[in-house]
C-alpha positions as a Markdown table, in Angstrom:
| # | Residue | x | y | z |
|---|---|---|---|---|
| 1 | Unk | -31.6 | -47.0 | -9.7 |
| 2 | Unk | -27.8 | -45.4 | -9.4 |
| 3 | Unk | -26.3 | -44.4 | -12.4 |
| 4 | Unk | -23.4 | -47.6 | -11.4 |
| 5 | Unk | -26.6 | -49.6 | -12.1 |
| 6 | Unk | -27.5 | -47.7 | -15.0 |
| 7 | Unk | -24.1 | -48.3 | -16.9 |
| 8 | Unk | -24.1 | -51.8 | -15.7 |
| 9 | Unk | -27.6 | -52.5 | -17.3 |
| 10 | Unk | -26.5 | -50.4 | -20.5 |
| 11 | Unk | -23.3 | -52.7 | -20.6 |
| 12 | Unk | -25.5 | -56.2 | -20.5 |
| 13 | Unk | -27.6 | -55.0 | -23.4 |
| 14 | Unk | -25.5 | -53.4 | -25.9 |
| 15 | Unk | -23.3 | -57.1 | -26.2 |
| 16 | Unk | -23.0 | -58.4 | -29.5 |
| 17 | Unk | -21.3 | -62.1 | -30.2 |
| 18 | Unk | -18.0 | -62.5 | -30.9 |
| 19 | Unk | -16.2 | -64.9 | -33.0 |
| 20 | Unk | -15.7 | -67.3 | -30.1 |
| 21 | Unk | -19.4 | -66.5 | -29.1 |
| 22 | Unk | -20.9 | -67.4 | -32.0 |
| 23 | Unk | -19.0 | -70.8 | -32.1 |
| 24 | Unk | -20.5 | -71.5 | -29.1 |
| 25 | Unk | -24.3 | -70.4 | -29.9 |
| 26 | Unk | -24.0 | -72.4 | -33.3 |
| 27 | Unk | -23.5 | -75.8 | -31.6 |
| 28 | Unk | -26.0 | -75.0 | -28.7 |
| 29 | Unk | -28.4 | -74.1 | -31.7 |
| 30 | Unk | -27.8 | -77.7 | -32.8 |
| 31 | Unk | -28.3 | -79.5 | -29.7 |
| 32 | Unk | -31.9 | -77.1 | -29.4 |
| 33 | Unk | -33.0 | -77.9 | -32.4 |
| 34 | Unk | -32.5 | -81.7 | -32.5 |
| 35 | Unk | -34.5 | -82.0 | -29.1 |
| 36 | Unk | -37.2 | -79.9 | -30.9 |
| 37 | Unk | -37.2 | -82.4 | -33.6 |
| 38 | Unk | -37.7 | -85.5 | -31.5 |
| 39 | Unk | -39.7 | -83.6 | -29.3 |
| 40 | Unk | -42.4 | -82.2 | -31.9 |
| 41 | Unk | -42.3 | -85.7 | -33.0 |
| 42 | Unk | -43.3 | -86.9 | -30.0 |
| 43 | Unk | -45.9 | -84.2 | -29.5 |
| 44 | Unk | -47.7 | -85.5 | -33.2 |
| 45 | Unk | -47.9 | -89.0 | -31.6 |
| 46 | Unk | -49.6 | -88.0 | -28.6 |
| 47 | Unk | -51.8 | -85.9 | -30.7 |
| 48 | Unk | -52.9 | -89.1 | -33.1 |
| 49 | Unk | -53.0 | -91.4 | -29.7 |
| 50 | Unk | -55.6 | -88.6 | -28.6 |
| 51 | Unk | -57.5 | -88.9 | -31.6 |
| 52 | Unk | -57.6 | -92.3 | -31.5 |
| 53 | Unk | -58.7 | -92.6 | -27.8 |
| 54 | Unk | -61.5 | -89.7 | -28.5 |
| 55 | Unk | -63.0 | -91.8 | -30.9 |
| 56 | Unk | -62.8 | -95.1 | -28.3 |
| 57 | Unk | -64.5 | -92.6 | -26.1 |
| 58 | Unk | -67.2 | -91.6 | -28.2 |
| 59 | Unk | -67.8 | -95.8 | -29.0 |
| 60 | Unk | -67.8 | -96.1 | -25.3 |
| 61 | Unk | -70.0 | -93.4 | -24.6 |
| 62 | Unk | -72.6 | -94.7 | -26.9 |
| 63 | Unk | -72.0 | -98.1 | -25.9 |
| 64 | Unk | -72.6 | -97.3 | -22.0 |
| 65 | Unk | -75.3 | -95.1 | -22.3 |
| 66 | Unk | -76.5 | -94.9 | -25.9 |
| 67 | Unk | -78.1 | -98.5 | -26.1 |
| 68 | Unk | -75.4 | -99.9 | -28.0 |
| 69 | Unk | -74.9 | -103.8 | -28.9 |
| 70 | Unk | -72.5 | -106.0 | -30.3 |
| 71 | Unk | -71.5 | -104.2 | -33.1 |
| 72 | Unk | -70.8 | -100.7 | -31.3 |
| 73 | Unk | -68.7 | -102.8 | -28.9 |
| 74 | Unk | -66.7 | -104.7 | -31.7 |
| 75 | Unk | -65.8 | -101.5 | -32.9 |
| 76 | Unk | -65.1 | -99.8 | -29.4 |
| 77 | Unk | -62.9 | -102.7 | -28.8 |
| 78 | Unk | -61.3 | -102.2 | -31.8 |
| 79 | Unk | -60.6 | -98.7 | -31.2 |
| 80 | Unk | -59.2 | -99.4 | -27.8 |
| 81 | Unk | -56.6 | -102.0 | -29.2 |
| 82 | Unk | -55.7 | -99.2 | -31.9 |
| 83 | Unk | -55.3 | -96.2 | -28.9 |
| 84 | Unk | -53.0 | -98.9 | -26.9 |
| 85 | Unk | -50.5 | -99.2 | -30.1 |
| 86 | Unk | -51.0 | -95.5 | -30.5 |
| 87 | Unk | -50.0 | -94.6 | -26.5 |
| 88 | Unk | -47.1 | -97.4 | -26.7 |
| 89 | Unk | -45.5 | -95.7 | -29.6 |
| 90 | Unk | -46.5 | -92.0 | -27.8 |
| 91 | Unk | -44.8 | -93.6 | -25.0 |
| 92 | Unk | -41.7 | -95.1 | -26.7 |
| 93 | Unk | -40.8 | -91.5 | -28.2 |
| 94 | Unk | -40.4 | -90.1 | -24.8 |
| 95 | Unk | -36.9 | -91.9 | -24.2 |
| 96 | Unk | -35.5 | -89.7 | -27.1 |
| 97 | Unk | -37.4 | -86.7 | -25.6 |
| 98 | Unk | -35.3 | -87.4 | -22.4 |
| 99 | Unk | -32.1 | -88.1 | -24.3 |
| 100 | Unk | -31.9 | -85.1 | -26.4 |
| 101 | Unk | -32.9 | -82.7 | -23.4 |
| 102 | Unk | -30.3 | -84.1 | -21.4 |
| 103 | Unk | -27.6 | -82.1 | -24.2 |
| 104 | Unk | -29.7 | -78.9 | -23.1 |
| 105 | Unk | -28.7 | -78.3 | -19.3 |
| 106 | Unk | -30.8 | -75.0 | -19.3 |
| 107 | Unk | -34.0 | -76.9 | -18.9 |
| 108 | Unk | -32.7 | -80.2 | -18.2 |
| 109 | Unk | -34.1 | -80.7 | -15.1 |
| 110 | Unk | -37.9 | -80.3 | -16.9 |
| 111 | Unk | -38.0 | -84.3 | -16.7 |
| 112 | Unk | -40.7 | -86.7 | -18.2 |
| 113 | Unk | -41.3 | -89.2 | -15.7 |
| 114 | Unk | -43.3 | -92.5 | -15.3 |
| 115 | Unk | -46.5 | -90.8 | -14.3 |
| 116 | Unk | -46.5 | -88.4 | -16.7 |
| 117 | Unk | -47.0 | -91.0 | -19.2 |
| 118 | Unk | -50.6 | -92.7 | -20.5 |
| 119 | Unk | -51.4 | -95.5 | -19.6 |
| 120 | Unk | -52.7 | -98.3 | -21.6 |
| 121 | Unk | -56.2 | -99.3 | -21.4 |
| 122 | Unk | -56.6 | -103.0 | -20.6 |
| 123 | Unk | -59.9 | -104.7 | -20.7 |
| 124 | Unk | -61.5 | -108.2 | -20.9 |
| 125 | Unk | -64.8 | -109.5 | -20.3 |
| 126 | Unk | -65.0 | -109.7 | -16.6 |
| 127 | Unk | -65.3 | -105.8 | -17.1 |
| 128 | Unk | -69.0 | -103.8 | -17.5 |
| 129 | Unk | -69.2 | -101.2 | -20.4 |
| 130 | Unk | -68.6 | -98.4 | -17.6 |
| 131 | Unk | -65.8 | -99.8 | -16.2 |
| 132 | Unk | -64.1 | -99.9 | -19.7 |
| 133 | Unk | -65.3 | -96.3 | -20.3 |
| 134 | Unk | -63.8 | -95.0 | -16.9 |
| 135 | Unk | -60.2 | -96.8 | -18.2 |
| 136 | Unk | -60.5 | -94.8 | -21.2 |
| 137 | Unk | -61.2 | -91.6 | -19.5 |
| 138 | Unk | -58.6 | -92.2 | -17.6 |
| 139 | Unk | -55.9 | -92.8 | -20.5 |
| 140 | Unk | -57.3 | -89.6 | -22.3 |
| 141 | Unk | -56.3 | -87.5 | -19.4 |
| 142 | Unk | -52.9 | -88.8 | -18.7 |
| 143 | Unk | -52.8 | -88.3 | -22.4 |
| 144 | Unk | -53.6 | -84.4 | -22.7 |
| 145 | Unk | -51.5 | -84.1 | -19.0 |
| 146 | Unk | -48.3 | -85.3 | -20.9 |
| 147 | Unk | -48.9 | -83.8 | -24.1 |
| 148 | Unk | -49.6 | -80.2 | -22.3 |
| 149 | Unk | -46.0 | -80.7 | -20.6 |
| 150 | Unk | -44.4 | -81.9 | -24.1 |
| 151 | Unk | -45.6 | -78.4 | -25.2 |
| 152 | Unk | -44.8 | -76.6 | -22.5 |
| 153 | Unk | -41.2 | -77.7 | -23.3 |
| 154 | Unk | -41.8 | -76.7 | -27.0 |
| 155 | Unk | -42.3 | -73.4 | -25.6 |
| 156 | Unk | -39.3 | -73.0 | -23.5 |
| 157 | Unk | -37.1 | -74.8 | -26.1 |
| 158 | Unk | -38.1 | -71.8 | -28.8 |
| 159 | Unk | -37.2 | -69.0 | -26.2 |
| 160 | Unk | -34.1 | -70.5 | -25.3 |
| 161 | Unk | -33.5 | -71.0 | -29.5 |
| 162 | Unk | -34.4 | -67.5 | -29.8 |
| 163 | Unk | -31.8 | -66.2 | -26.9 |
| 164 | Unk | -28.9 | -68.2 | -28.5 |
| 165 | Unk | -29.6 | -68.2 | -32.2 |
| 166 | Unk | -27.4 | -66.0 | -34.7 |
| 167 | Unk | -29.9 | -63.3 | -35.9 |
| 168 | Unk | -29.0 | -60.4 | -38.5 |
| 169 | Unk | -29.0 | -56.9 | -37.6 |
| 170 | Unk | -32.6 | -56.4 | -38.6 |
| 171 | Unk | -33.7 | -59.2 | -36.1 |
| 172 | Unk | -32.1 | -57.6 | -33.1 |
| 173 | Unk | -33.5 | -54.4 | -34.1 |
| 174 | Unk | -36.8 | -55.6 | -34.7 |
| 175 | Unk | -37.0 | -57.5 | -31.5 |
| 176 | Unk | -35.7 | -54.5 | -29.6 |
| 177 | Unk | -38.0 | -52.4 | -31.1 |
| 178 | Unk | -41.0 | -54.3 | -29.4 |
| 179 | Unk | -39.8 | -54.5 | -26.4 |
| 180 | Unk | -39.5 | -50.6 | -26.3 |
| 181 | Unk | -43.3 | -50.7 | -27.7 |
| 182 | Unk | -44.2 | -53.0 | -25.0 |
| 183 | Unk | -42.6 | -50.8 | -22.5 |
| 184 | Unk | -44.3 | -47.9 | -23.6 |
| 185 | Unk | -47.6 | -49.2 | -23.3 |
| 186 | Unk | -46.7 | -50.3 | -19.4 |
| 187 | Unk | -45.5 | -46.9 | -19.1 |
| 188 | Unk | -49.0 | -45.4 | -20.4 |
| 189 | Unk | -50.5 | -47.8 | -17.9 |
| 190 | Unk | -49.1 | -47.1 | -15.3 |
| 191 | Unk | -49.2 | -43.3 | -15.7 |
| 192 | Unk | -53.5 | -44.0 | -16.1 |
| 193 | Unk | -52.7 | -45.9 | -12.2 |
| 194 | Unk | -51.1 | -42.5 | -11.2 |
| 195 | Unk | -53.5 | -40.1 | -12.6 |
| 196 | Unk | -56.4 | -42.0 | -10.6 |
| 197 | Unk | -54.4 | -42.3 | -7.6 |
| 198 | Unk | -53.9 | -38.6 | -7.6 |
| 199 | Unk | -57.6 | -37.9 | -8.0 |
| 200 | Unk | -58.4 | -40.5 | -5.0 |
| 201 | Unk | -55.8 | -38.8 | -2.8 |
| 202 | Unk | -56.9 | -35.4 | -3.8 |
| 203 | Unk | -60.8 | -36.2 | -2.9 |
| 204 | Unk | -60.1 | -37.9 | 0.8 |
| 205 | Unk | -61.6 | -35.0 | 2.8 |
| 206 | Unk | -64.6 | -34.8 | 0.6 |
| 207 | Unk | -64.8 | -38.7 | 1.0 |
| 208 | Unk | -64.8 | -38.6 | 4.5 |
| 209 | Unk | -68.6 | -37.6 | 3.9 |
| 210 | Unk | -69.8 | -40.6 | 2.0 |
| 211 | Unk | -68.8 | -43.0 | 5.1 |
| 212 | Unk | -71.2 | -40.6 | 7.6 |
| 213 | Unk | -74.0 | -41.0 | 5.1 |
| 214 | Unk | -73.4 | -44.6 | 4.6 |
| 215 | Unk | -72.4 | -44.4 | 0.5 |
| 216 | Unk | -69.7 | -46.8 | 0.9 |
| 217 | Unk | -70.2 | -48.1 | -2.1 |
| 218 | Unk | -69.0 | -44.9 | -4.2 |
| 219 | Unk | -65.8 | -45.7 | -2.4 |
| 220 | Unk | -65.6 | -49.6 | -3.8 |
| 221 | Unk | -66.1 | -48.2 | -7.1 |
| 222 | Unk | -63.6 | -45.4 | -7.1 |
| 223 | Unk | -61.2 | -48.0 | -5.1 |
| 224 | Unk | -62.2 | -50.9 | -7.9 |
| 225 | Unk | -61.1 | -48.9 | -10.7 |
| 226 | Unk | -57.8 | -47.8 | -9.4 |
| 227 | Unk | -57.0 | -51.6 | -8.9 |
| 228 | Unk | -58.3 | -52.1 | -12.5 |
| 229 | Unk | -55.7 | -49.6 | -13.7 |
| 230 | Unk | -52.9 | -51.0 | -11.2 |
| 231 | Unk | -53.8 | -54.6 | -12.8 |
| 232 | Unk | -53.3 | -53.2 | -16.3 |
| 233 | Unk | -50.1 | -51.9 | -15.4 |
| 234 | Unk | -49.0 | -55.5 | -14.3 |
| 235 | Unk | -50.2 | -57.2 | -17.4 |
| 236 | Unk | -48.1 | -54.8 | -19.3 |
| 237 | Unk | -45.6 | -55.8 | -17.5 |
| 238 | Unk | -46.2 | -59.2 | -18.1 |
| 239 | Unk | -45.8 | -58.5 | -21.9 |
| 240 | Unk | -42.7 | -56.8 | -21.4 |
| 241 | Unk | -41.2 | -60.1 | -20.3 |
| 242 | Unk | -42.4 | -61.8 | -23.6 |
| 243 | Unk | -40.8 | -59.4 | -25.3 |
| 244 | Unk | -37.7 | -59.4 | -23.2 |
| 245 | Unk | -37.2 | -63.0 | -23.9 |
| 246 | Unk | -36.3 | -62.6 | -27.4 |
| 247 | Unk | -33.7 | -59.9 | -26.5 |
| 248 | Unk | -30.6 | -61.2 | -26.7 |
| 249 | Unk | -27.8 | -60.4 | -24.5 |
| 250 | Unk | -30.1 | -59.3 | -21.9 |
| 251 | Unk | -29.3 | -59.7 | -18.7 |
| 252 | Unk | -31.7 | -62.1 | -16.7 |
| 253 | Unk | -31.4 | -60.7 | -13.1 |
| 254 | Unk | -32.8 | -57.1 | -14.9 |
| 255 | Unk | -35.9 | -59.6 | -15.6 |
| 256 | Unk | -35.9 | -60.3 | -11.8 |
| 257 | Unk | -35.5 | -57.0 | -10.7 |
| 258 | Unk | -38.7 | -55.4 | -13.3 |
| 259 | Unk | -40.2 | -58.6 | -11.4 |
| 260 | Unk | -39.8 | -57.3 | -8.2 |
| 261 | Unk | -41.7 | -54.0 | -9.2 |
| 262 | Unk | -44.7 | -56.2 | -10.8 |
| 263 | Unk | -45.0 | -57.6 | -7.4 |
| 264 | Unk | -45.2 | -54.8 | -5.3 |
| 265 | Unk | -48.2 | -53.3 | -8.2 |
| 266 | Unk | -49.8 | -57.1 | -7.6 |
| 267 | Unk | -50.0 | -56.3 | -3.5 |
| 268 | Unk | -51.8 | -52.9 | -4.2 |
| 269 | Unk | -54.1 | -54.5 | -6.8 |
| 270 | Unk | -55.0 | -56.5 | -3.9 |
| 271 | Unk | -54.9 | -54.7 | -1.1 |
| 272 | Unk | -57.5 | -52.3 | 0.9 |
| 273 | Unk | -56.2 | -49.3 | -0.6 |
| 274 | Unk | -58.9 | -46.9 | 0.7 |
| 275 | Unk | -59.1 | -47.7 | 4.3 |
| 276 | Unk | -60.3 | -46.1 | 6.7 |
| 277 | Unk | -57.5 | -43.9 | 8.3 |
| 278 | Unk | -54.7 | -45.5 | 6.1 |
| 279 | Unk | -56.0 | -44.4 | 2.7 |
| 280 | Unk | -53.1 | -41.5 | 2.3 |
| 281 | Unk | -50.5 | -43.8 | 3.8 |
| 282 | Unk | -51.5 | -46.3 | 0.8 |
| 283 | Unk | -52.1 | -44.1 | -2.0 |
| 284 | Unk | -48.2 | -42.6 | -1.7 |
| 285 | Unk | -46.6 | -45.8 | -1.4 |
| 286 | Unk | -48.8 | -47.1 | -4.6 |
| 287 | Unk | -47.8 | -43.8 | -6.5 |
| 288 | Unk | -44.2 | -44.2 | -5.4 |
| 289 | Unk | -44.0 | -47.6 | -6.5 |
| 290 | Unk | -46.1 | -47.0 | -10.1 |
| 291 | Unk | -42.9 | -44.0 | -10.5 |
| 292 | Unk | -39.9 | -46.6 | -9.8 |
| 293 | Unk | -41.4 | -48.8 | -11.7 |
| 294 | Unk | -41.3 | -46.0 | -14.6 |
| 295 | Unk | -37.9 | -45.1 | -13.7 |
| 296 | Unk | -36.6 | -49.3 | -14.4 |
| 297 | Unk | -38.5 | -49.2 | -17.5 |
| 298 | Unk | -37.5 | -45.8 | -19.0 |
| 299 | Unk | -33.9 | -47.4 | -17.7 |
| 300 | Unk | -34.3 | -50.7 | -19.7 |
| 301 | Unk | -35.9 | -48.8 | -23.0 |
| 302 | Unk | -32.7 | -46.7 | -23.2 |
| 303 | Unk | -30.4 | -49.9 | -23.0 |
| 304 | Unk | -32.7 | -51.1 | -26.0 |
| 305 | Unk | -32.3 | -48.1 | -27.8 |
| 306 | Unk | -28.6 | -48.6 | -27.3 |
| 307 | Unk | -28.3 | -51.8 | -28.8 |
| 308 | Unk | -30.2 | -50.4 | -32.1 |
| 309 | Unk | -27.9 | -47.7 | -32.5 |
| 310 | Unk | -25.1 | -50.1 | -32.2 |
| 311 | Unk | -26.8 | -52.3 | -34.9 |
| 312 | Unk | -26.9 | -49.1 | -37.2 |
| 313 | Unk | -23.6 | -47.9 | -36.7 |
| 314 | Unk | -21.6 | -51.5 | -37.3 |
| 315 | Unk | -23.6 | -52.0 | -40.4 |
């Protein structure tokens, strides 16, 4: 990366709010936090609708196949008429769910629609125990479908909290600070993908032997554990971007661009990296990527560093 990049990406990280700024975050902290609150209790609904359907299902199950009789199937019914009340109110609470995210354009467009929703269970006589037992099923998964998406949008409401709420000094340095940790574990990573790419490239005459004598599978071994170390690399990566996401100020198209890097380490993960005839050609461009990916990281832990200082010094 150019050193024009370089003060650019030392520029988007060492912003603190301003007056104005913090104006701004408070009242976008508000709007978060209220859809968090109607969406949490929206999540606990779902949750007691599941409970109640479990235990429908468990009536049912015994009542289909466990030799039950009238009384099982009293209190199965029972339990189904409870889960429908439970799903209807689990149901209701989605309109304030929709209304509240509507105030929060950054995921606004993470809708809950109609088919996301359970459906009730209907039932009447005309239906055998198994039919009544497949209904249920089939309301316990739409259940756990829109409850997973309802926490799904837990989680992104929290990071987007986290990226716009006021935080002390300490915060910001704290959060910085594991992000540089994170980043020096990729690095260590990475520099473990490195090392074993050297060795491999280093060893390609002698390997030339093990395909005359048919040992191909010392090859797949040494080739399996570069990949291993590659794949480490990218999980590191991965954690880096938790990390990042607490960070404020930082800027999201430096996300995109450690991305790109994570890709390219993903390809060689996958790839044939020992080939026949194409093993050197590999083993540089997987070494050269594994160093530029160094060179971003090393880039973004100074930025970080930055932004402590800058904590330390306006104190």
């Amino acid at each position: 990366m150019d050193s024009q990049n370089e003060i650019q990406l030392k520029s988007s990280l060492t912003k603190l709010p301003s007056l104005s700024d913090i104006e701004a975050r408070k009242i976008k902290e508000k709007e978060i936090r209220e859809a968090l609150d109607v969406l949490n209790i929206s999540i606990r609904k779902y949750n007691n609708a599941l409970r109640i359907i479990g235990s429908a299902s468990n009536w049912s199950n015994y009542d289909t196949f466990g030799g039950g009789g009238i009384i099982s199937s009293s209190i199965k019914h029972d339990k189904i008429k409870e889960g429908n009340r439970a799903l209807k109110e689990a149901n209701e609470s989605l309109v304030n769910v929709s209304k509240e995210l509507a105030d929060v354009p950054e995921i606004a467009n993470i809708k809950i629609s109609d088919d996301q929703k359970a459906f009730d269970i209907f039932f009447d006589n005309i239906f055998t125990d198994y039919d009544v037992k497949k209904k249920i099923d089939k309301a316990e998964k739409n259940c756990w479908k829109t409850l997973n998406h309802l926490k799904s949008l837990e989680k992104e409401l929290n990071y987007l909290l986290e990226s716009v709420r006021i935080k002390s000094r300490e915060e910001i340095e704290k959060d910085n600070n594991a992000a540089i940790v994170a980043s020096d574990n990729a690095i260590m990573h990475i520099e473990k993908a490195i090392n074993s790419i050297d060795k491999a490239y280093k060893s390609i005459d002698a390997d030339k032997g093990i395909f005359r004598k048919g040992l191909n599978y010392l090859l797949d071994n040494k080739e399996f554990k570069i990949k291993e170390k590659i794949m480490n690399a990218v999980k590191g990566i991965k954690n880096i971007n938790e990390k990042l996401k607490y960070v404020q100020g930082f800027d999201t198209t430096l996300v995109n661009e450690l991305n790109k890097y994570k890709a390219n380490l993903e390809v060689f993960s996958r790839m044939n990296i020992l080939a026949k005839k194409k093993e050197k050609t590999n083993l540089t461009e997987a070494k050269n990527c594994c160093l530029d990916t160094i060179k971003h990281l090393e880039i973004i832990k100074k930025a970080l560093n930055d932004v402590i200082l800058k904590c330390k010094i306006e104190c």
